[in-house]
C-alpha positions in Angstrom: 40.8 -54.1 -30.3 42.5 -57.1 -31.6 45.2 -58.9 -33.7 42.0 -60.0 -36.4 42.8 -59.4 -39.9 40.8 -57.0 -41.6 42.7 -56.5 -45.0 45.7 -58.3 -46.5 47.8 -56.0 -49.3 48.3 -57.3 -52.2 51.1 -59.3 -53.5 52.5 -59.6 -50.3 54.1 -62.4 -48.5 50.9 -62.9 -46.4 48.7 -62.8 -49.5 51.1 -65.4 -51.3 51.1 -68.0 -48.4 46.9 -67.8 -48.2 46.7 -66.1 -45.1 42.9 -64.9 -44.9 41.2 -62.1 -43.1 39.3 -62.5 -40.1 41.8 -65.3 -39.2 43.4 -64.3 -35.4 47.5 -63.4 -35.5 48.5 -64.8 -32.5 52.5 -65.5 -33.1 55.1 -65.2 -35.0 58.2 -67.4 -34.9 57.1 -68.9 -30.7 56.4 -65.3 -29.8 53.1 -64.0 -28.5 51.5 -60.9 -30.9 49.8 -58.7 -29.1 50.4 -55.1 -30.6 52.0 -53.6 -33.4 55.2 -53.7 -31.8 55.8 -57.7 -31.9 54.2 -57.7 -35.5 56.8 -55.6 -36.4 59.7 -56.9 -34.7 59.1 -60.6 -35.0 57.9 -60.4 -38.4 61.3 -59.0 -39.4 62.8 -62.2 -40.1 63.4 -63.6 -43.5 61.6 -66.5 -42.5 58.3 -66.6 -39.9 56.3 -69.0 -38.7 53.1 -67.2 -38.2 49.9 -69.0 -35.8 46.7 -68.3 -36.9 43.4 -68.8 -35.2 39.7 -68.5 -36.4 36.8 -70.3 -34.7 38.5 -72.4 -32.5 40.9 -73.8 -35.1 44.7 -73.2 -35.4 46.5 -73.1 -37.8 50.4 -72.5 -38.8 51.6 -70.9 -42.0 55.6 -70.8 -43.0 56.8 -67.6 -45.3 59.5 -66.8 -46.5 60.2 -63.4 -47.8 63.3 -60.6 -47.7 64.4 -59.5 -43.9 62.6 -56.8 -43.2 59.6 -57.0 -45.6 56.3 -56.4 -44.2 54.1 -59.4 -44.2 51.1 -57.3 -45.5 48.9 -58.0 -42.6 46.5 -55.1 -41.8 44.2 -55.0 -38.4 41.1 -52.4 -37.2 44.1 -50.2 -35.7 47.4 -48.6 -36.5 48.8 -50.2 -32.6 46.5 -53.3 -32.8 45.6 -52.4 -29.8 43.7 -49.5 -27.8 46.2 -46.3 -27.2 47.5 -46.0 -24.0 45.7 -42.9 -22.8 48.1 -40.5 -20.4 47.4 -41.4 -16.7 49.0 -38.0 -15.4 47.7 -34.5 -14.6 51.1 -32.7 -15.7 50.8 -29.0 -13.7 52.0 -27.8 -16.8 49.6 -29.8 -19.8 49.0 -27.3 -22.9 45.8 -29.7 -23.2 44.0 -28.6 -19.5 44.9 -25.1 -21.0 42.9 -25.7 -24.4 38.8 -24.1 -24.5 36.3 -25.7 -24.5 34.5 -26.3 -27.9 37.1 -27.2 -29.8 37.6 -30.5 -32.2 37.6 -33.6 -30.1 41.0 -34.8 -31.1 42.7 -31.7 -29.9 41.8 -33.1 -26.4 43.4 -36.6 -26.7 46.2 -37.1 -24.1 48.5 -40.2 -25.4 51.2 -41.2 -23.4 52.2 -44.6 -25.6 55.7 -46.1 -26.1 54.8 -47.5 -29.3 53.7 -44.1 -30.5 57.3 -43.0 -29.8 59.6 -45.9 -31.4 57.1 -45.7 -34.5 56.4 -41.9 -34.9 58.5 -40.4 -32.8 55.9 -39.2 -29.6 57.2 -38.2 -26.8 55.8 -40.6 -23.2 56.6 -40.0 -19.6 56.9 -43.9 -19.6 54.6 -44.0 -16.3 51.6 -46.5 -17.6 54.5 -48.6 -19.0 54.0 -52.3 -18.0 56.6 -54.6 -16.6 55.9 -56.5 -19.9 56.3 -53.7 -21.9 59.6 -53.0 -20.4 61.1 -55.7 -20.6 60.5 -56.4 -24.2 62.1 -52.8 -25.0 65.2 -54.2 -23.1 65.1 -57.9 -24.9 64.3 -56.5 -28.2 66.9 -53.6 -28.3 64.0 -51.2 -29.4 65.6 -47.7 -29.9 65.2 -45.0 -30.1 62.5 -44.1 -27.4 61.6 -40.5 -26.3 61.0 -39.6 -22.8 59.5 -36.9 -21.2 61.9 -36.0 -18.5 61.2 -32.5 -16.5 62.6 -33.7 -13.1 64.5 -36.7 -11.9 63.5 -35.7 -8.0 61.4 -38.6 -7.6 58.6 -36.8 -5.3 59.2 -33.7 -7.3 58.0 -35.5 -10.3 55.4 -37.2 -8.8 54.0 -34.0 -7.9 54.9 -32.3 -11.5 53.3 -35.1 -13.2 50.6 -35.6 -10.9 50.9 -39.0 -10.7 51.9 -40.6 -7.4 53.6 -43.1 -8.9 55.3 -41.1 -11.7 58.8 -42.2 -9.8 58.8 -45.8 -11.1 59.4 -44.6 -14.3 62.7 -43.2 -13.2 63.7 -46.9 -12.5 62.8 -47.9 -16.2 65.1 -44.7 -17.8 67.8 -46.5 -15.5 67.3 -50.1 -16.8 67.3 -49.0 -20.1 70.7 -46.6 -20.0 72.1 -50.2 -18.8 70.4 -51.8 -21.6 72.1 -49.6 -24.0 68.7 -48.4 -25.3 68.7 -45.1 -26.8 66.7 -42.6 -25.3 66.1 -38.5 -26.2 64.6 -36.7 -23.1 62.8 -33.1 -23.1 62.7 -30.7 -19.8 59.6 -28.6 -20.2 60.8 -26.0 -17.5 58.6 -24.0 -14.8 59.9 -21.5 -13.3 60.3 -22.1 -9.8 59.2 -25.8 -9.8 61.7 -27.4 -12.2 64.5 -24.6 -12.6 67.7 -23.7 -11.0 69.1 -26.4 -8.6 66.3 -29.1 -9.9 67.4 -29.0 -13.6 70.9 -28.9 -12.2 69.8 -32.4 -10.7 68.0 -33.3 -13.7 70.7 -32.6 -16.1 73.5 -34.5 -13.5 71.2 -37.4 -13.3 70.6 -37.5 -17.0 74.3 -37.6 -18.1 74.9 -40.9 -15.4 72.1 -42.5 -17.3 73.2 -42.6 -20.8 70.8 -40.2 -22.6 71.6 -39.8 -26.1 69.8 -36.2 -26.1 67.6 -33.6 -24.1 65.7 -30.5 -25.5 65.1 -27.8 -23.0 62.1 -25.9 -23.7 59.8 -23.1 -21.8 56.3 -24.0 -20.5 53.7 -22.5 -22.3 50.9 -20.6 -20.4 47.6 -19.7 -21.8 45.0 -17.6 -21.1 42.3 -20.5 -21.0 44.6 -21.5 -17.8 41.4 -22.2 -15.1 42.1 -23.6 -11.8 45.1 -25.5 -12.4 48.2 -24.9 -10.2 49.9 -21.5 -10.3 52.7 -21.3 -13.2 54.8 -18.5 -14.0 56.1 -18.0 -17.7 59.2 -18.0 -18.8 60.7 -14.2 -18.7 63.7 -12.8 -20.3 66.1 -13.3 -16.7 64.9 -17.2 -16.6 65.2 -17.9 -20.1 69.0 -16.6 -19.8 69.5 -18.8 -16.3 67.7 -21.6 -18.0 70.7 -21.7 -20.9 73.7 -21.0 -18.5 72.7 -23.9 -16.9 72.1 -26.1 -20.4 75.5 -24.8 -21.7 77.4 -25.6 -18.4 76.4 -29.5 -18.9 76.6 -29.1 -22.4 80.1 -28.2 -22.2 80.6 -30.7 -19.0 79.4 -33.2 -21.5 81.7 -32.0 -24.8 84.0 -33.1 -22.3 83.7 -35.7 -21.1 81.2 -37.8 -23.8 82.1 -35.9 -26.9 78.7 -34.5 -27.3 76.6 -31.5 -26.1 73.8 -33.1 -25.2 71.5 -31.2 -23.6 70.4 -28.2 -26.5 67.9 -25.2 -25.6 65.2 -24.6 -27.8 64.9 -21.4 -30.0 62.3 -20.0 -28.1 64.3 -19.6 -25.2 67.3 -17.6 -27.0 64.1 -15.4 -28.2 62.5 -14.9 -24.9 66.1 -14.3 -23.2 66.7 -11.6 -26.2 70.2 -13.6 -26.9 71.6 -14.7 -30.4 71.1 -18.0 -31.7 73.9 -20.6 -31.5 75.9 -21.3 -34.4 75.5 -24.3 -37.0 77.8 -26.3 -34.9 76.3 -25.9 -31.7 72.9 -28.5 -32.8 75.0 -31.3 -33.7 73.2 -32.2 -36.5 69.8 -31.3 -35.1 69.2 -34.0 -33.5 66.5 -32.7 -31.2 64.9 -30.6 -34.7 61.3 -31.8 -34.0 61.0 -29.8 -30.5 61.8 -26.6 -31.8 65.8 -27.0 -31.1 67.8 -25.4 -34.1 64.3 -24.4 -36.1 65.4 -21.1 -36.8 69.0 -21.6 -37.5 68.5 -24.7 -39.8 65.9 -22.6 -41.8 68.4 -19.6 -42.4 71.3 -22.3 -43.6 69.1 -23.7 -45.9 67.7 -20.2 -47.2 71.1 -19.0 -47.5 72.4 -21.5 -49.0 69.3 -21.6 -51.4 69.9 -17.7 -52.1 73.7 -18.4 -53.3 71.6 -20.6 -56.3 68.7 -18.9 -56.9 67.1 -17.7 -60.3 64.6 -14.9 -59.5 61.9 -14.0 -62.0 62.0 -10.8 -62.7 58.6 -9.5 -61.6 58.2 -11.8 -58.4 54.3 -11.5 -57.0 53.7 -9.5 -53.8 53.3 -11.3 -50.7 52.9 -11.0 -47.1 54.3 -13.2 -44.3 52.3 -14.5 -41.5 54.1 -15.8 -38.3 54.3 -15.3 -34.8 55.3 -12.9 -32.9 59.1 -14.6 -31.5 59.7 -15.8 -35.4 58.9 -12.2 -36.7 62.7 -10.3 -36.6 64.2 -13.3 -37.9 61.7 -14.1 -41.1 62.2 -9.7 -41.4 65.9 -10.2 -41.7 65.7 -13.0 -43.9 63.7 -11.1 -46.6 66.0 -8.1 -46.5 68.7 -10.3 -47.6 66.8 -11.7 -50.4 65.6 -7.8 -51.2 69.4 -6.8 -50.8 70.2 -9.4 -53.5 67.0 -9.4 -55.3 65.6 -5.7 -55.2 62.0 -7.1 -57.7 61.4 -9.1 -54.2 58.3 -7.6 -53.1 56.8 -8.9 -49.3 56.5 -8.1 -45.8 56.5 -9.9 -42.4 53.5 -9.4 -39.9 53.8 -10.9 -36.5 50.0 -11.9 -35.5 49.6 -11.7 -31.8 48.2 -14.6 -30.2 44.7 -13.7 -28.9 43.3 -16.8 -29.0 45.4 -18.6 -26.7 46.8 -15.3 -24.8 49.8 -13.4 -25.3 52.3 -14.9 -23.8 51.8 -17.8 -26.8 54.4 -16.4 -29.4 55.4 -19.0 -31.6 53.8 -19.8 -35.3 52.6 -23.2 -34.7 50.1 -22.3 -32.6 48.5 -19.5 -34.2 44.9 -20.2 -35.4 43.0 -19.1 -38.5 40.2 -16.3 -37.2 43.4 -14.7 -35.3 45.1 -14.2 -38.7 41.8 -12.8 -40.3 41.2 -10.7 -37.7 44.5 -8.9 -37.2 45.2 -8.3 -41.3 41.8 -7.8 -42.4 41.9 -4.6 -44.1 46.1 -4.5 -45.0 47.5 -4.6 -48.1 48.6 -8.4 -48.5 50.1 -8.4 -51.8 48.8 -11.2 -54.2 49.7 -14.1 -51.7 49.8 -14.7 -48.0 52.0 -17.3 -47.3 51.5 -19.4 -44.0 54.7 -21.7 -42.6 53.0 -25.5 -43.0 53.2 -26.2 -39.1 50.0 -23.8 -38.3 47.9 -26.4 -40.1 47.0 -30.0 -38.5 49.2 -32.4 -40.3 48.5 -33.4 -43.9 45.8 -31.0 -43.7 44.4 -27.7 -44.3 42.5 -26.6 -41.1 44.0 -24.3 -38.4 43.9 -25.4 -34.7 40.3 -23.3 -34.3 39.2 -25.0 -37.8 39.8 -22.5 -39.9 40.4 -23.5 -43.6 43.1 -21.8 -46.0 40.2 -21.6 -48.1 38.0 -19.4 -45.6 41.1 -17.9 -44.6 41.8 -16.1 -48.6 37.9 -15.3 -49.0 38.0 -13.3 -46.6 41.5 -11.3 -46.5 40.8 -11.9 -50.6 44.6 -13.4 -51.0 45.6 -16.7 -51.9 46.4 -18.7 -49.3 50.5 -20.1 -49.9 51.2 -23.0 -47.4 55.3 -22.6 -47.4 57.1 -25.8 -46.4 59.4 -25.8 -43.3 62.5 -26.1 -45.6 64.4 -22.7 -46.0 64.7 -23.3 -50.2 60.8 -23.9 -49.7 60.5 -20.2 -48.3 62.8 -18.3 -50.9 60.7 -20.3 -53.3 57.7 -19.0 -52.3 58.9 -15.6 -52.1 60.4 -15.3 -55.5 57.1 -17.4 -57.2 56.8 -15.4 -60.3 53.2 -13.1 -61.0 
């Protein structure tokens, strides 16, 4: 890969000052371009002086534009650069645990920093370069999410399978000095990571500075083929697992004025306990693992219900979800129903044969699991589908199944429900 120009937008700054494609970016205001990451940063500036370079010849171009305009340069990549590809064998990696035969992607293991700043991946910051580093530190970048799991240095060497998977304790350090932002997830395996360790992990954590940490259970499938020895998550360990996140948690109410560390829902299922209050997320800050899903939805739907106009002959329907998410979608629609009597649906929790049983959440539910286990019931007019089962923007299930193939053959229409809880009443009060 490289910084070559491929396509220049439009009416853009770069356009105006007769930049051309396949001319060479190679700095912007004395600073070397090599990625996305100093395009973006040093092209901030209301003002750049931008080198160019095409066969053999230099040349420099002054713009001017608002702070913080793109400069409507466009390269072969998104990172202008090749990803950086993980360099770990995590004991716990839901991608060792995929079959084979599946779509290529599915089996791409990234492990980049600029993925994180720019779309919010998570990287166990153990290919990061001294470079790299240091140019988080010098430019302030922020926010980056880490994956955490254990701050025992030869633990997580071990964890992550990467001898030298302690250095990048070092860098967490240098940036909590730094003042860089950071949001940490534990993925916890029972007796590797649990009890005492996360108690380390959590203690080490707070010294640092992080900003945030998501606790969440590892997930175990039944494609697991020799790979070290896990145990899932069970209701006892999911209950130890948030003692120990809400003795922090409160350490750190205390004495930072946040919580801090924040379980995800599927540990409150698992340990059969009731979710926290609205309070308790802190503005769900940690949303995107799965931390305050459930809660956030039922606010929302709630609070939508209070409003809402129902038609009064609503079309049938039928829910689809996994097997943790069922009770709570049931209750849900029996407050809607209790409100709204013309509210015709069920919930059907689909059991996750694909993957293995012990898989229980929504998102990773796939298409010919969902045919199999409702062909034949009486779906209503609709089946709606929460939009997190299909691959982003998309409408293909993780075993590429199609909504399309999906409704021929349980002979509904396919209703892809938004993760917003107005988006669900919505969809349950659409009229015939």
């Amino acid at each position: 890969m490289s910084t070559i120009i491929t396509a220049i937008d439009p009416h853009s700054p770069a356009e105006r000052a007769g930049i051309r494609v396949g001319e060479r970016l190679t700095a912007i205001n004395g600073h070397t371009v090599v990625d996305v990451l100093d395009y973006r940063f040093y092209g901030y500036d209301a003002e750049c002086d931008v080198v160019l370079e095409e066969k053999g010849q230099t040349r420099q171009v002054h713009i001017r534009k608002a702070e913080g305009r793109d400069l409507g340069l466009n390269f072969e990549t998104y990172l202008m650069d090749t990803m950086h590809q993980c360099a770990n064998h995590c004991v716990f990696c839901f991608v060792d645990q995929m079959p084979p035969g599946m779509r290529e992607s599915l089996y791409v293991k990234d492990d980049d920093e600029r993925l994180s700043f720019l779309l919010g991946n998570y990287t166990t910051l153990t290919n990061l370069s001294e470079r790299e580093a240091q140019r988080i530190i010098d430019l302030h970048i922020s926010p980056i999410n880490v994956s955490v799991h254990t701050t025992n240095p030869r633990l997580r060497c071990t964890m992550l399978g990467n001898k030298h998977a302690d250095v990048s304790l070092d860098y967490m350090r240098r940036f909590g000095v730094a003042g860089i932002q950071m949001n940490g997830q534990i993925v916890v395996c029972p007796g590797w990571n649990d009890g005492d360790q996360l108690r380390r992990t959590m203690s080490d954590l707070m010294e640092i500075g992080f900003y945030s940490c998501s606790v969440v259970p590892v997930g175990i499938t039944r494609h697991r083929r020799g790979l070290a020895k896990l145990a899932p998550v069970t209701r006892d360990t999911a209950r130890e697992i948030i003692a120990i996140a809400d003795e922090f948690g409160e350490k750190c109410l205390r004495e930072k004025g946040t919580r801090m560390f924040f379980c995800a829902d599927e540990l409150y299922l698992k340990g059969e306990l009731p979710l926290p209050e609205d309070d308790y997320y802190e503005e769900y800050r940690q949303l995107e693992n799965g931390v305050g899903l459930l809660r956030s939805l039922e606010q929302e739907f709630m609070a939508a219900l209070r409003v809402a106009d129902v038609p009064a002959s609503p079309a049938p329907f039928t829910i689809a979800t996994g097997v943790s998410a069922a009770p709570f979608l049931t209750e849900l629609l029996r407050r809607a129903q209790a409100q709204f009597p013309a509210i015709q649906g069920k919930v059907v929790a689909v059991e996750n044969d694909f993957f293995g049983h012990t898989i229980d959440v929504a998102g990773l539910l796939t298409g010919q699991d969902i045919a199999a286990q409702l062909k034949g019931q009486m779906l209503g007019r609709r089946l709606l589908i929460p939009l997190h089962m299909l691959r982003h923007g998309e409408t293909v299930f993780l075993d590429d199944y199609t909504t399309e193939r999906l409704g021929r053959e349980l002979d509904a229409a396919v209703q892809v429900v938004g993760l917003d809880g107005g988006d669900l009443l919505d969809a349950m009060t659409e009229s015939e």
